[in-house]
Backbone as JSON Lines, residues from 0, in Angstrom:
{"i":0,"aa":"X","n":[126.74,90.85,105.53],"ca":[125.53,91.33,104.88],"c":[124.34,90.99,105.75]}
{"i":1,"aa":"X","n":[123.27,91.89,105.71],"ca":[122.06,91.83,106.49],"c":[121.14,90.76,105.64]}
{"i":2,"aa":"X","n":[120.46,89.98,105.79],"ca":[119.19,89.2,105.32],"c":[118.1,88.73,106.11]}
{"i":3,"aa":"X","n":[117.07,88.91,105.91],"ca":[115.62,88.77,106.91],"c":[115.36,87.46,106.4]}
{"i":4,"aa":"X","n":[114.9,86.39,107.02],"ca":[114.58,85.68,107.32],"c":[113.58,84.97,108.21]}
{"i":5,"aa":"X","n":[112.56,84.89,107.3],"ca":[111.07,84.32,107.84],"c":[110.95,83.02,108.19]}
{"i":6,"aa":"X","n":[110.56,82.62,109.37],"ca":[109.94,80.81,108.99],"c":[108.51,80.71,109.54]}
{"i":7,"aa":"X","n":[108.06,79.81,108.7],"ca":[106.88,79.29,108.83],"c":[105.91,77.88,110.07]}
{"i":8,"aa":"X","n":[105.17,78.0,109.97],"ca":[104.3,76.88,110.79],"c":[105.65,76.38,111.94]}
{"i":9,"aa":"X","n":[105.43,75.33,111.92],"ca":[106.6,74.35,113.0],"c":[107.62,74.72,113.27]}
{"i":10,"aa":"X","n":[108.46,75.37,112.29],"ca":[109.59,76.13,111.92],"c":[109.81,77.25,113.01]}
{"i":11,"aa":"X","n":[108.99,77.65,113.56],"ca":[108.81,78.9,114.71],"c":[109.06,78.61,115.88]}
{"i":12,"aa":"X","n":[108.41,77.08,115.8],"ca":[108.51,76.56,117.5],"c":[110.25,76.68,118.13]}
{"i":13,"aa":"X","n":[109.92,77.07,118.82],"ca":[111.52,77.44,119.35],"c":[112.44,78.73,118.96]}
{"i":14,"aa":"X","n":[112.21,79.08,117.74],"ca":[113.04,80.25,117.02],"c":[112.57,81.31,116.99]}
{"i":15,"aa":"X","n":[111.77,81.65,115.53],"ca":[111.44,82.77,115.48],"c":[110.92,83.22,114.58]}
{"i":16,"aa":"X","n":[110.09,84.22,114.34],"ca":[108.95,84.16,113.48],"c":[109.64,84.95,112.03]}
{"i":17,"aa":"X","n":[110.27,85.97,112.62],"ca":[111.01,87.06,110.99],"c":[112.58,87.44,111.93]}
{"i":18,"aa":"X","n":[113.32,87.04,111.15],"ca":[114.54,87.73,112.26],"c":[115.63,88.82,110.86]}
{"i":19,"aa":"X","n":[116.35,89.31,111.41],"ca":[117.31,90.31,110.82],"c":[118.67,89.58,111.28]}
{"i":20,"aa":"X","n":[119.08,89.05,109.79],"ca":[120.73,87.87,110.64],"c":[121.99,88.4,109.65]}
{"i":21,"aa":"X","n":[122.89,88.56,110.32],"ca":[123.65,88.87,109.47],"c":[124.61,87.81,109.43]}
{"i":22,"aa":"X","n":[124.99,87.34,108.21],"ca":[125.85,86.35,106.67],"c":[127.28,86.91,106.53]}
{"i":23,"aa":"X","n":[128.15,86.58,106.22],"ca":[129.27,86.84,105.48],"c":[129.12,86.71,103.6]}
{"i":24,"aa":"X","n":[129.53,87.0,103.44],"ca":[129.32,87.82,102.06],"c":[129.21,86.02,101.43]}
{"i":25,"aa":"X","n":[128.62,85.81,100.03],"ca":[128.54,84.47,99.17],"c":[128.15,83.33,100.48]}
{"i":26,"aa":"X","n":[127.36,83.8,101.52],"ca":[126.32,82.42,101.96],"c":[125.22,81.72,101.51]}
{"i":27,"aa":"X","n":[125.08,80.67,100.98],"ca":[123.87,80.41,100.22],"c":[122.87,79.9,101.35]}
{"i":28,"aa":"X","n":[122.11,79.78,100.46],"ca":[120.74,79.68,101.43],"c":[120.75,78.18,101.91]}
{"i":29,"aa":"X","n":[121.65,77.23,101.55],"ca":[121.46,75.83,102.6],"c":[122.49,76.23,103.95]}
{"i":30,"aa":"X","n":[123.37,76.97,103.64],"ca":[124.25,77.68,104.67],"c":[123.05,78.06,105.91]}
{"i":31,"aa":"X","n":[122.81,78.78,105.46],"ca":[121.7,79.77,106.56],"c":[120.57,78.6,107.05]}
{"i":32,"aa":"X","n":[119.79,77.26,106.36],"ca":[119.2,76.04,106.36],"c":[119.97,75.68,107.69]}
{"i":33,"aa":"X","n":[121.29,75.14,107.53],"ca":[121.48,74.44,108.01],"c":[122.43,75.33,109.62]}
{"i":34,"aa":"X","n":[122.49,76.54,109.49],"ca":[122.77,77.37,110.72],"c":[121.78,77.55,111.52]}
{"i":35,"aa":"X","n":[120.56,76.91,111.1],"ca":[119.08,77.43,111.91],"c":[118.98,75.93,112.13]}
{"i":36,"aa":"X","n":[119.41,74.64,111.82],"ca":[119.1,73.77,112.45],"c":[117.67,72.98,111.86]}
{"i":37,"aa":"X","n":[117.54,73.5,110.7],"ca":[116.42,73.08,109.85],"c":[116.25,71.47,109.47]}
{"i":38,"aa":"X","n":[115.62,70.47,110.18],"ca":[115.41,69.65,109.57],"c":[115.65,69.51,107.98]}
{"i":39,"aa":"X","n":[116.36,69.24,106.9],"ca":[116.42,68.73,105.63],"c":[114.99,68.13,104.83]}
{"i":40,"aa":"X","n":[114.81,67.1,105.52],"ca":[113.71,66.36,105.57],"c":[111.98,67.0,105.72]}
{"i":41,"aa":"X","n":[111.92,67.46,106.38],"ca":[111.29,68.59,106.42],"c":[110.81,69.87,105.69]}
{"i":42,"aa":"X","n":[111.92,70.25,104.85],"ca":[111.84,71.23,104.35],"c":[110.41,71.39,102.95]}
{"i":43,"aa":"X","n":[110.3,72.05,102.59],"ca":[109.11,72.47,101.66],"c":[109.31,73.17,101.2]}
{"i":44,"aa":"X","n":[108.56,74.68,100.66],"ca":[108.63,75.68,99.29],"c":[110.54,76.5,100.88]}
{"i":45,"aa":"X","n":[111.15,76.86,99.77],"ca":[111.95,78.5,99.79],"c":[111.7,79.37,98.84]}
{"i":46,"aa":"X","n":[111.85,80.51,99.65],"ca":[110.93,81.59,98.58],"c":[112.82,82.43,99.3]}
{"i":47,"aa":"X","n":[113.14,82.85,97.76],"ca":[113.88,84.35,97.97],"c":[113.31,85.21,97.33]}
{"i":48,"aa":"X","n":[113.27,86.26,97.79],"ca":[112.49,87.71,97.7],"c":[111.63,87.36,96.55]}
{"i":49,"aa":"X","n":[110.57,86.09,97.17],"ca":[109.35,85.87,97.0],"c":[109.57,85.16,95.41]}
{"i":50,"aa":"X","n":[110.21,84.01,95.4],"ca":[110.72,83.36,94.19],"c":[111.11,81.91,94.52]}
{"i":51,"aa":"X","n":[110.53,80.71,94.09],"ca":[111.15,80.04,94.53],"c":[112.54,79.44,94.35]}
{"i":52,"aa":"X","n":[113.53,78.84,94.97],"ca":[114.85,78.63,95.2],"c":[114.99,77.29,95.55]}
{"i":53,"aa":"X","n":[116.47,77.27,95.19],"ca":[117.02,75.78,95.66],"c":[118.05,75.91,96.92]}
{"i":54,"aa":"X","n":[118.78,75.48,97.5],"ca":[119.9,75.65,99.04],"c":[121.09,76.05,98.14]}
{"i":55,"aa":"X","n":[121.38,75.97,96.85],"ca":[122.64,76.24,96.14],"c":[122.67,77.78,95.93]}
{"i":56,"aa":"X","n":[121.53,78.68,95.99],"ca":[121.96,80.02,95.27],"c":[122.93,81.16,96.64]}
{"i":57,"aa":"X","n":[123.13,81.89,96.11],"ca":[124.22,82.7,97.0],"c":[122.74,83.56,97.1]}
{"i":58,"aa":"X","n":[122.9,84.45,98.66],"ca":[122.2,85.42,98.96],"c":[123.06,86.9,98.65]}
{"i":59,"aa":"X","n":[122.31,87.88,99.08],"ca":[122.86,88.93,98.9],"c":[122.25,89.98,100.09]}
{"i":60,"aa":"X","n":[122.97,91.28,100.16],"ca":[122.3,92.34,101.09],"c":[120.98,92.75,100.84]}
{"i":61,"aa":"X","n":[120.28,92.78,102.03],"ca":[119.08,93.0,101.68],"c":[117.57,91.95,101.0]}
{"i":62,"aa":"X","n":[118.38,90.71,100.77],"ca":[117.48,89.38,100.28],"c":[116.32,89.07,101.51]}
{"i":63,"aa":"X","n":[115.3,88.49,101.31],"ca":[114.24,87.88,102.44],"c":[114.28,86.8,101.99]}
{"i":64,"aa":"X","n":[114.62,85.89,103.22],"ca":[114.52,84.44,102.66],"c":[113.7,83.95,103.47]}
{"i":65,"aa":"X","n":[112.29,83.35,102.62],"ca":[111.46,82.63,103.97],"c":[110.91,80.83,103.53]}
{"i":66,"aa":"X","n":[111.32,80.39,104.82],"ca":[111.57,79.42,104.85],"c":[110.03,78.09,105.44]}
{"i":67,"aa":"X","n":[109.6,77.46,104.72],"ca":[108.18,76.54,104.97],"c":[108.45,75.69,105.4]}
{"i":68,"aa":"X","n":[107.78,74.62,105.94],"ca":[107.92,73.53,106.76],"c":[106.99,72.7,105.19]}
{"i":69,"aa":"X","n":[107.06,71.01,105.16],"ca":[106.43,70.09,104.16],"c":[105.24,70.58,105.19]}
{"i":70,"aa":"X","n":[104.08,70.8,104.44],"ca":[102.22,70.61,105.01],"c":[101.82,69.02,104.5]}
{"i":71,"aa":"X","n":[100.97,68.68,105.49],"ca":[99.62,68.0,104.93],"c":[98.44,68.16,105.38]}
{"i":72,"aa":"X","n":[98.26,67.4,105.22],"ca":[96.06,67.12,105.52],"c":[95.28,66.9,104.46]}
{"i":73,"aa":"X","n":[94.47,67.56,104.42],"ca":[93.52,66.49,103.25],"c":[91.98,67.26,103.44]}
């Protein structure tokens, strides 16, 4: 299955800003987390097709999953 996949701020350095990746069918979204090499620790909002999510849900064809880095400042 096809799924787009956005990352954000820090998340880019090295990768990539929106990509088109293709999944085998029932990959959830810590699957795809942790195929990109995503710090854990790190992590902040997931949005699937603009909703927020946990790493447990299954994706599907056609899903956008975009992925934030934790912010601060003040």
């Amino acid at each position: 299955m096809t799924v787009t996949v956005k990352l954000f701020a820090t998340f880019r350095k090295g990768r990539f800003k929106e990509s088109q990746r293709d999944y085998p069918e029932q990959t959830t979204v810590g699957e795809v987390i942790d195929d990109l090499c995503l710090p854990n620790h790190e992590l902040g909002a997931i949005l699937l097709n603009a909703r927020h999510v946990g790493k447990g849900l299954q994706l599907h064809e056609g899903d956008t999953l975009s992925i934030f880095p934790l912010v601060g400042g003040g």
